[in-house]
PAZADO-104350 format. One line per field, with one value per residue (C-alpha): x, y, z; residue number from 0. Coordinates in Angstrom, 1 decimal. Layout:
N
east = (X, ...)
north = (Y, ...)
up = (Z, ...)
fimar = (NUM, ...)
! end
This chain:
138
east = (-115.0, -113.8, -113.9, -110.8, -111.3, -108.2, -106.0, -103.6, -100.0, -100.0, -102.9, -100.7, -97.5, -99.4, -100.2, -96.7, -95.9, -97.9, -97.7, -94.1, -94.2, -97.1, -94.1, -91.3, -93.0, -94.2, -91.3, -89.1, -92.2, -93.1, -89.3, -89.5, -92.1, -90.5, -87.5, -89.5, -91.2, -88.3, -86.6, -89.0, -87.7, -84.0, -86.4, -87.9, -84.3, -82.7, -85.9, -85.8, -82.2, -82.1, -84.8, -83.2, -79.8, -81.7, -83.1, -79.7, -78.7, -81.4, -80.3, -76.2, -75.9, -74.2, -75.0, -71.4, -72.2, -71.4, -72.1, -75.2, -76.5, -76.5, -77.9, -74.2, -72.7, -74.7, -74.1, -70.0, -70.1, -73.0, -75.9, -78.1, -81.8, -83.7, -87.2, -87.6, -85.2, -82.2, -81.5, -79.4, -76.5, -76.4, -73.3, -72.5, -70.1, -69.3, -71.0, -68.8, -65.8, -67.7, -67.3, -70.2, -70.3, -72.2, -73.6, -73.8, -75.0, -76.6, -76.0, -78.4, -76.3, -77.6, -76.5, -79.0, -81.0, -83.3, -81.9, -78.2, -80.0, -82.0, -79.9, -79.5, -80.8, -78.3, -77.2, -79.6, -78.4, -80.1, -78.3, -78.4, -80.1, -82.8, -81.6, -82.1, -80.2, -81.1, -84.2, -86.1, -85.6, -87.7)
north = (-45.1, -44.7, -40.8, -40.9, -38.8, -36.4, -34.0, -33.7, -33.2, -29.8, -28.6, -30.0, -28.6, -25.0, -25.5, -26.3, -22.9, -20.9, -21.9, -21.9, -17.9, -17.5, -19.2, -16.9, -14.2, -15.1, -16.5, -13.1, -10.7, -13.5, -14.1, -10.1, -9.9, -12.7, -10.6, -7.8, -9.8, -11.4, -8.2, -7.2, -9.7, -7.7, -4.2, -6.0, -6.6, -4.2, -1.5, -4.3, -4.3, -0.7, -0.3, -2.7, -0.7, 2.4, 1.1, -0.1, 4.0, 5.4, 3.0, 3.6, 6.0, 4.7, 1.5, -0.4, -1.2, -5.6, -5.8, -4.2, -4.3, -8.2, -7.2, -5.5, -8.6, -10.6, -8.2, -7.8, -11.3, -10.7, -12.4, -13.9, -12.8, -15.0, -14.1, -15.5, -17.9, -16.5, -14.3, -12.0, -11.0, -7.9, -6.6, -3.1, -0.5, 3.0, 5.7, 7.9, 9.1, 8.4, 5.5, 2.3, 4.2, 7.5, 6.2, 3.0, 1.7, -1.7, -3.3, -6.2, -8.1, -10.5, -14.3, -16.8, -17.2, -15.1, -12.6, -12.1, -11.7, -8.9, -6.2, -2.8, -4.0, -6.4, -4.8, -2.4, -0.2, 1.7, 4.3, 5.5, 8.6, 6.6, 7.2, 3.8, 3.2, 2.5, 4.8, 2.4, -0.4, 0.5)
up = (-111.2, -107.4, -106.5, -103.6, -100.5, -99.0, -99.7, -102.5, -101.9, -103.1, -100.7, -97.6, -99.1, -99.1, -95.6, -94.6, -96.5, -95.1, -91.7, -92.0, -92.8, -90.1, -87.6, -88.4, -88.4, -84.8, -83.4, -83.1, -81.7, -79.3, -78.0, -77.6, -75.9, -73.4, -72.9, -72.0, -69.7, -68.1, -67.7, -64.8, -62.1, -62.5, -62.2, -59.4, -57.7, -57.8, -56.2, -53.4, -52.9, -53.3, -50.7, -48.2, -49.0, -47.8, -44.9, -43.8, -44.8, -42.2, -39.8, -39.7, -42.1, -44.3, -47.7, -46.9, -43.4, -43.4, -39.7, -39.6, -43.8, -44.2, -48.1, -48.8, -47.5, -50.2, -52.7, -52.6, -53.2, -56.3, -55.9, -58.7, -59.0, -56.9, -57.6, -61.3, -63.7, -62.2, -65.7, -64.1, -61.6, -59.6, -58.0, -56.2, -56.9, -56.3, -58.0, -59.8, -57.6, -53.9, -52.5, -51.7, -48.2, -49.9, -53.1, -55.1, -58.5, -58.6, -61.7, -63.5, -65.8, -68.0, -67.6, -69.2, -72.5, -73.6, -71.7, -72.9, -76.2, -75.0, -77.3, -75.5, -72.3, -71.4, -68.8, -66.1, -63.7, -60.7, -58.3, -55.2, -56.3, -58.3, -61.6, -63.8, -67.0, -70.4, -70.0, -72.9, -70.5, -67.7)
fimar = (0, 1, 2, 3, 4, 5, 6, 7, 8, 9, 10, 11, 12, 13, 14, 15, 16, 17, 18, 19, 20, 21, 22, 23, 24, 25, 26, 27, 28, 29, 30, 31, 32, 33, 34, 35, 36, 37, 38, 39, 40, 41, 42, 43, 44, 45, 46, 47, 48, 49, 50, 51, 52, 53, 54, 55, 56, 57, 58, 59, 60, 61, 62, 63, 64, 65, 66, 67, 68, 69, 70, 71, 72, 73, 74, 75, 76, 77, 78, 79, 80, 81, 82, 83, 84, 85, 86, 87, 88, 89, 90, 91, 92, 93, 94, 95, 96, 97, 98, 99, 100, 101, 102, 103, 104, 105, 106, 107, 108, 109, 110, 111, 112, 113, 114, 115, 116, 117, 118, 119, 120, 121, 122, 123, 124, 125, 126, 127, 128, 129, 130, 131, 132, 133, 134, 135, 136, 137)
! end
């Protein structure tokens, strides 16, 4: 009598199974954990375009300046992130009831995959006065 060599279908079946369940349990911590990563080039952003807005402050008083503030001429058109993937889109606007001359709010808004997935922290803000929005995502 022959004794055959290999596995059985049953033992590769197992394997299948098992590294089917090892897989999706993965899958959603590691796609987290991408997100979270990804959402550092909008943090990075928007503290450079909220530095260059301040520089452009000390130097004519004032954030709306387009003659003299060539970052608020980028930004009233919106500008997509430029140091990653391009996964977001910052724009400008006026914080609260001043106007863009006094204070601003930068806003990081989510435009490709993983991003627009990221649930909560779709959208980041950062204003004039430093405060960033939602506090869990930076």
């Amino acid at each position: 009598m022959k004794k055959s060599r290999g596995f059985t279908l049953i033992e590769v079946m197992a394997v299948v199974a098992i590294v089917g369940i090892i897989a999706a349990l993965a899958y959603p911590a590691y796609m987290g954990y991408v997100r979270k990563a990804n959402r550092s080039e909008a943090k990075v952003e928007l503290a450079d375009i909220a530095q260059r807005l301040q520089r452009c402050h000390t130097s004519v008083l004032r954030f709306d300046d387009k003659d003299n503030c060539p970052v608020y001429e980028d930004l009233s058109d919106t500008i997509e992130t430029r140091g990653g993937a391009g996964f977001y889109k910052i724009t400008i606007s006026a914080l609260g009831s001043e106007s863009t001359k006094t204070a601003y709010i930068l806003t990081a808004k989510a435009i490709r995959a993983p991003q627009t997935k990221d649930v909560g922290c779709e959208e980041l803000t950062l204003t004039s006065t430093g405060i960033s929005e939602p506090k869990e995502c930076w």
